[in-house]
TORNUFI-752605 format. One record per residue: chain; x, y, z of N, C-alpha, C in turn. Coordinates in steps of 0.2 Angstrom, whole numbers, plus 5000, padded with zeros to 4 digits. Layout:
<sites>
SITE ch n.east n.north n.up ca.east ca.north ca.up c.east c.north c.up
SITE  A      X       Y    Z       X        Y     Z      X       Y    Z
...
</sites>
This chain:
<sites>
SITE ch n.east n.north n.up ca.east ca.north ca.up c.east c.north c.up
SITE  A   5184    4933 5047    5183     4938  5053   5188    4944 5052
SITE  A   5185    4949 5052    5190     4955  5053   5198    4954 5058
SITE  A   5202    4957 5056    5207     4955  5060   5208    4960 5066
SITE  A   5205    4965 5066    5204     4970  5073   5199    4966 5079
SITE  A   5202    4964 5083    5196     4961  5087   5195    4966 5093
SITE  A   5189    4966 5096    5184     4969  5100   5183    4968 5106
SITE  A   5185    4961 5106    5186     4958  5113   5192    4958 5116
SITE  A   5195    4962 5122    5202     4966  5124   5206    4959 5126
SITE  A   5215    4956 5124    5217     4953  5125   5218    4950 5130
SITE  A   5218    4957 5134    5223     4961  5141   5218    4955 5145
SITE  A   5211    4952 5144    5208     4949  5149   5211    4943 5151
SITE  A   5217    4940 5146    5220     4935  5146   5227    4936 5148
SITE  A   5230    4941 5149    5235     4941  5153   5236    4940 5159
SITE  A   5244    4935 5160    5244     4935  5167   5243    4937 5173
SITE  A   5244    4947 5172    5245     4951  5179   5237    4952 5181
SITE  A   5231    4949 5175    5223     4951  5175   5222    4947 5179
SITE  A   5222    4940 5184    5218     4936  5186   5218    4936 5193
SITE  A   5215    4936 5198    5218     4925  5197   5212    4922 5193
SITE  A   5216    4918 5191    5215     4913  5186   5213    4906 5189
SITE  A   5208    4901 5186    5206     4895  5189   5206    4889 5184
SITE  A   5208    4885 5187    5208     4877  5182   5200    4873 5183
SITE  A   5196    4878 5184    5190     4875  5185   5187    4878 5182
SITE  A   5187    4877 5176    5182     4879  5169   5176    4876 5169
SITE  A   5172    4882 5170    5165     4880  5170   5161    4885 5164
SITE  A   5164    4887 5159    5161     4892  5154   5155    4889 5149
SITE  A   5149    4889 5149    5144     4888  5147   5141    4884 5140
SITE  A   5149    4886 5139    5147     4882  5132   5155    4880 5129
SITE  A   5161    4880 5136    5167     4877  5136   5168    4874 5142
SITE  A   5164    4869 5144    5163     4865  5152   5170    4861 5150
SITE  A   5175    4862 5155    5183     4857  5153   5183    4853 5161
SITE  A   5179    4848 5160    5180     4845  5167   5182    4840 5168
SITE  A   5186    4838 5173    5190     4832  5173   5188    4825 5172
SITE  A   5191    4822 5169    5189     4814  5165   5183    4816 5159
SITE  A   5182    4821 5156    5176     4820  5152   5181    4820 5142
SITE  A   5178    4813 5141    5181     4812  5137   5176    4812 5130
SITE  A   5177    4816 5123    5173     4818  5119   5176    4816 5113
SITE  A   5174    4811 5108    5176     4808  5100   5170    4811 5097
SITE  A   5173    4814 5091    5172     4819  5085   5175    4813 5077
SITE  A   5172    4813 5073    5172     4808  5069   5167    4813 5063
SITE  A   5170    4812 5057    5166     4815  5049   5173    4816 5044
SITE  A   5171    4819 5040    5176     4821  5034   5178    4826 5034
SITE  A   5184    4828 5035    5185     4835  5037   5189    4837 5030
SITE  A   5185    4845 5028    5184     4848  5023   5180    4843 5016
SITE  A   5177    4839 5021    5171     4835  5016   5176    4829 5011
SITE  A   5181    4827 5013    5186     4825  5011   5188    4820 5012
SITE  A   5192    4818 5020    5196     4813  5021   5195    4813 5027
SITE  A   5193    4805 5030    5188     4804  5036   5193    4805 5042
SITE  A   5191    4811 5048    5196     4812  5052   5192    4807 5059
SITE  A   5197    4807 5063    5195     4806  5072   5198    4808 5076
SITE  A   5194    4812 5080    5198     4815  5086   5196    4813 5093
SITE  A   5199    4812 5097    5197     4811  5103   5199    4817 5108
SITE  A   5194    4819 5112    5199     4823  5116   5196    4824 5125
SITE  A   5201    4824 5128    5201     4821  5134   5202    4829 5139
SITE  A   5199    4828 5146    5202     4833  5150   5205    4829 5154
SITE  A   5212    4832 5157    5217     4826  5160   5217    4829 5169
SITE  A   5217    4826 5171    5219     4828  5179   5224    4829 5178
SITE  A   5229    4837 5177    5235     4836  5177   5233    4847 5173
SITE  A   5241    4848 5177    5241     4854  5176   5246    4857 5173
SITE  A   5247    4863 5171    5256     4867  5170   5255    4872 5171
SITE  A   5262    4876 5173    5263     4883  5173   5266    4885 5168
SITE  A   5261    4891 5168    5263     4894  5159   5262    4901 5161
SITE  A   5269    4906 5160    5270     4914  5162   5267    4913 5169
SITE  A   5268    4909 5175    5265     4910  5182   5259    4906 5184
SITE  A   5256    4906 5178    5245     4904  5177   5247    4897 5177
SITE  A   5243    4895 5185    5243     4885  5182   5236    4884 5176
SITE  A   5237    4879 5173    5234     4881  5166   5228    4871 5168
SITE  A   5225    4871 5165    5222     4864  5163   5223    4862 5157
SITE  A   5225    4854 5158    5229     4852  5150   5222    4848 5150
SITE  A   5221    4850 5140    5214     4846  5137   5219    4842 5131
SITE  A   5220    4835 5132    5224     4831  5125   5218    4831 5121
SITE  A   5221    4831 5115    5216     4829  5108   5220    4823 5106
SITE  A   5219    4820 5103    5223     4813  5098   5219    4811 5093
SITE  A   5222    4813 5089    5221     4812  5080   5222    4804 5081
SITE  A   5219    4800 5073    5218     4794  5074   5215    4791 5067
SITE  A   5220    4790 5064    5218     4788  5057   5217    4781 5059
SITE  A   5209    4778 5059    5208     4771  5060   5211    4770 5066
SITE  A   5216    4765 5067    5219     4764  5072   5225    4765 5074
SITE  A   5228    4770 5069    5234     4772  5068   5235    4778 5074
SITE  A   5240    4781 5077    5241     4788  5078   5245    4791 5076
SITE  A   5240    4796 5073    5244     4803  5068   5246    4808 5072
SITE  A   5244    4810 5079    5246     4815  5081   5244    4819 5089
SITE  A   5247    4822 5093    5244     4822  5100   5245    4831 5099
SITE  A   5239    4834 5101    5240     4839  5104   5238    4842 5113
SITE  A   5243    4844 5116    5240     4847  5121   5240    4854 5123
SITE  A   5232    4855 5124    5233     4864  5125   5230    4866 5132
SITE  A   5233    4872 5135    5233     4873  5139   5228    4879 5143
SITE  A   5222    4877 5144    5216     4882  5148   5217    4882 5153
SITE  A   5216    4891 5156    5212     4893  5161   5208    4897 5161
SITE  A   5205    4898 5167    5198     4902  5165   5198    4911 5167
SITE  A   5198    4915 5166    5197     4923  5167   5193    4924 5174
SITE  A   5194    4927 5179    5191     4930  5182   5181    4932 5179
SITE  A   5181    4934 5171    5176     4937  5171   5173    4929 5167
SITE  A   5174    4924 5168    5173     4918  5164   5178    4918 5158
SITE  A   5181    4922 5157    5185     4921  5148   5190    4914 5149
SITE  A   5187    4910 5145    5194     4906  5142   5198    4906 5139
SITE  A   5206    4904 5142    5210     4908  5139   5213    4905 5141
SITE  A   5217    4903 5132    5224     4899  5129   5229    4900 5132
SITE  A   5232    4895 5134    5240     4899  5140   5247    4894 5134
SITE  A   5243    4892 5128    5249     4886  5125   5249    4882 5122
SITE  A   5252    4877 5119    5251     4872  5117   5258    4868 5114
SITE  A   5256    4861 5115    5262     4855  5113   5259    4852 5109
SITE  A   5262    4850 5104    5262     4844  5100   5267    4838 5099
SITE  A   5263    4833 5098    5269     4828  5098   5266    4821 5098
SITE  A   5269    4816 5099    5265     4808  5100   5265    4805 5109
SITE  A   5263    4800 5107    5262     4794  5113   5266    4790 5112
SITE  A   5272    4789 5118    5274     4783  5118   5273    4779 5125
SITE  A   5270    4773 5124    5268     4769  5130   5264    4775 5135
SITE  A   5261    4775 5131    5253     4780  5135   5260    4787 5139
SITE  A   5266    4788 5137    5266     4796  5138   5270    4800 5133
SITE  A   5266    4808 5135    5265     4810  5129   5273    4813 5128
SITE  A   5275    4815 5120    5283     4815  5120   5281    4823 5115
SITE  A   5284    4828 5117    5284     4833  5114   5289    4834 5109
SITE  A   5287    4835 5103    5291     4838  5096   5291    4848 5095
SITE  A   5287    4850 5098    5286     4857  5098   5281    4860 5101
SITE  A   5280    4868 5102    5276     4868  5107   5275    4877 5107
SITE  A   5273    4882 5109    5271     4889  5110   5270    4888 5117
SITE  A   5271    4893 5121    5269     4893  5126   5269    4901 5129
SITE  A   5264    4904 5133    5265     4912  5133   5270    4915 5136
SITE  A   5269    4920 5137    5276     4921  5138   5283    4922 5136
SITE  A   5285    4916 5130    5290     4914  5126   5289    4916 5120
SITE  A   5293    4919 5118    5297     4922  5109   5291    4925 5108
SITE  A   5286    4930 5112    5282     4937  5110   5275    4931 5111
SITE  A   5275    4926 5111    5268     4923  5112   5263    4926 5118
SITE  A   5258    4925 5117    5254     4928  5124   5248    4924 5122
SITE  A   5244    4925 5129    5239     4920  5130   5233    4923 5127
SITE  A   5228    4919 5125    5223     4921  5119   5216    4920 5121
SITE  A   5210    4924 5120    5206     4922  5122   5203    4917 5117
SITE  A   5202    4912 5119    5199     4907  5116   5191    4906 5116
SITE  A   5187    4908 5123    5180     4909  5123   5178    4914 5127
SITE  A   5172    4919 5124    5174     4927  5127   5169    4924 5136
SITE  A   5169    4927 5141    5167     4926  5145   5159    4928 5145
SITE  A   5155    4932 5141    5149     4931  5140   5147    4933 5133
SITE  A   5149    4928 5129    5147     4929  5122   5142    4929 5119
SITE  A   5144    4936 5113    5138     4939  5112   5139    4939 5102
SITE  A   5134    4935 5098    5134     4939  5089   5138    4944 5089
SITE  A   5144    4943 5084    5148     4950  5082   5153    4951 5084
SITE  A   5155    4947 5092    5161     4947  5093   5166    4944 5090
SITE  A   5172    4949 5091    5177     4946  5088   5185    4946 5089
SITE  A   5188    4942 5091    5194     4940  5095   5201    4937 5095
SITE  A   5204    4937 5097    5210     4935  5097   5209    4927 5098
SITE  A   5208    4921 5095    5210     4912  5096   5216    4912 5099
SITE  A   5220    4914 5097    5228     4911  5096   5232    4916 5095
SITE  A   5238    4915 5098    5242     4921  5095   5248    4918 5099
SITE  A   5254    4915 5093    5260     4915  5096   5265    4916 5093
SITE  A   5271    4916 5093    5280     4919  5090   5274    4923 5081
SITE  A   5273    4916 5077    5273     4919  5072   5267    4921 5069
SITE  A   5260    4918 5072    5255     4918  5068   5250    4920 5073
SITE  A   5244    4923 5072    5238     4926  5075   5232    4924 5072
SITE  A   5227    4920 5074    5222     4917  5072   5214    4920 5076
SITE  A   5210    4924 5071    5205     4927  5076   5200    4924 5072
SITE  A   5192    4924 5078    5187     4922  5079   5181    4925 5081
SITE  A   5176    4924 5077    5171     4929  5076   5165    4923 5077
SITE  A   5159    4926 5082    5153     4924  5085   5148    4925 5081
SITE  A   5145    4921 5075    5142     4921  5071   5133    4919 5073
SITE  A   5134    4914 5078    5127     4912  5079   5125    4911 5086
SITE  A   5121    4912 5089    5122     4908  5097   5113    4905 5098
SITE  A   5111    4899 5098    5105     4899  5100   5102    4893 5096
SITE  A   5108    4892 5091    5106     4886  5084   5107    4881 5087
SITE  A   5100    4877 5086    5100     4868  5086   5107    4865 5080
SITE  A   5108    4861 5083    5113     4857  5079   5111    4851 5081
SITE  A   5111    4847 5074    5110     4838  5074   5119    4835 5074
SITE  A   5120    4828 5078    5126     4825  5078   5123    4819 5079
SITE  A   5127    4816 5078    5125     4806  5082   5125    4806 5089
SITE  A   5129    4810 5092    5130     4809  5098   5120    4814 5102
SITE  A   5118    4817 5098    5110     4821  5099   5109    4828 5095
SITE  A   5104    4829 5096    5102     4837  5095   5105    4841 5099
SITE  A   5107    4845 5098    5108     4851  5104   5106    4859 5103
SITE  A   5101    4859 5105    5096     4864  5106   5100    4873 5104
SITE  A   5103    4876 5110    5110     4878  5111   5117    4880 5111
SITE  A   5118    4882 5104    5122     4882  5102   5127    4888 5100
SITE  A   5135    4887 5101    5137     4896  5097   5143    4893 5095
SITE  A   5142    4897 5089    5147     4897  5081   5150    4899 5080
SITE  A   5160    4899 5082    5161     4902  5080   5168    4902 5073
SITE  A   5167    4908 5068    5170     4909  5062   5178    4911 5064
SITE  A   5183    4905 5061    5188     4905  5062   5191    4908 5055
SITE  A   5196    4913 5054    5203     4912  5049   5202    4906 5044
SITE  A   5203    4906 5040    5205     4900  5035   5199    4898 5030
SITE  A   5192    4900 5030    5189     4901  5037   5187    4893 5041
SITE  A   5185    4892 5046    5184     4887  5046   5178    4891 5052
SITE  A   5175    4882 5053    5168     4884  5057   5169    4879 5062
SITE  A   5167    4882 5068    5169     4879  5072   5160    4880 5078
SITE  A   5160    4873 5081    5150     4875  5084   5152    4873 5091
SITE  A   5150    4874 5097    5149     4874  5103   5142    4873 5107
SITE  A   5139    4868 5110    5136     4867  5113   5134    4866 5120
SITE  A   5129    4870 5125    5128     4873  5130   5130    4868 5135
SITE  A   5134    4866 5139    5135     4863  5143   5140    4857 5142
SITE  A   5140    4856 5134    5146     4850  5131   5151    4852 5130
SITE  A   5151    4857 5126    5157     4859  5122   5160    4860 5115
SITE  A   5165    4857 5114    5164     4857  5102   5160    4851 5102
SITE  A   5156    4852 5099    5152     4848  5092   5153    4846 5087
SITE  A   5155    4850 5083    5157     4852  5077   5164    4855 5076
SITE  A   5168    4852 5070    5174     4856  5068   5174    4856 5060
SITE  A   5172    4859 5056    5172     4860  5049   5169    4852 5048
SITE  A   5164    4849 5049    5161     4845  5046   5162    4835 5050
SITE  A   5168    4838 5053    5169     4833  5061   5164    4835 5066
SITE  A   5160    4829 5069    5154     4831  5073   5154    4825 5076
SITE  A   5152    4829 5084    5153     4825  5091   5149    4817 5090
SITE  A   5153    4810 5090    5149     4805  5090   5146    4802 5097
SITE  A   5149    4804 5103    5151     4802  5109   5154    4805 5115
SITE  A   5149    4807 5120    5152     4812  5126   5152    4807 5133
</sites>
């Protein structure tokens, strides 16, 4: 993706909202207990599992209470790894990244190794899903202390097959690296470079 993005940052700044923990964006529905495993060979490679959960539970980040979504990596029955990242929703629908922790589990809670949060060391919040996306946009994912990661809307409308169904529905968006990333109209990811939804 071009690294100039088209879709304004400023939508995801704190002084822009109010903001809500009630993400309802169309093709990033984050609502509470909904829990989704993604399972395949990530980069065709080496068989990954992801779980990821929406948690009744919130933070303040730069002022904006945010909604935590856990993911947890899962080699077999081992864990490799816990991230938590932090949505809220834009006034005009845009979803937007307030942060992120990483770290593990112990005795089911979560222990933090490192983290980005907005606000902090030049970090700011990103748009992660544009509020009515449309082919050709292109935007800021992530953006914190060191790195900026942007995302370009590739397809919107494509069926896509998983175990877990067909989904008629769909938008695609082209990540940096590059990686490919697919969203489904009322579910949410599907696909993550070759990890696909087994279970919602």
């Amino acid at each position: 993706p071009d690294s100039g993005a088209n879709v304004d940052p400023a939508i995801c700044a704190p002084a822009n909202g109010p903001f809500t923990v009630e993400i309802d964006h169309p093709y990033l529905p984050l609502v509470v207990g909904a829990h989704h495993v993604l399972e395949g060979l990530e980069g065709g490679t080496s068989l990954a599992h992801f779980e990821t959960d929406v948690l009744d539970e919130t933070v303040e980040v730069a002022g904006v209470t945010a909604r935590v979504v856990q993911k947890t990596s899962l080699d077999g029955s081992t864990l490799e790894g816990v991230e938590r990242l932090y949505f809220a929703q834009a006034p005009d629908g845009t979803v937007c990244l307030f942060g992120e922790a990483e770290g593990t589990l112990d005795g089911g809670l979560f222990v933090e190794a490192d983290h980005w949060l907005a606000g902090e060391d030049g970090a700011v919040a990103a748009v992660f899903m544009p509020g009515n996306p449309a082919v050709g946009m292109v935007f800021e994912r992530y953006r914190d202390a060191e790195s900026v990661e942007t995302g370009e809307i590739t397809f919107i409308g494509v069926p896509t097959e998983t175990p877990a169904g067909t989904f008629t529905d769909t938008l695609t968006v082209l990540e940096d690296g590059p990686s490919i990333k697919k969203y489904a109209r009322d579910i949410g990811e599907v696909y993550d470079d070759g990890i696909v939804l087994i279970s919602y």
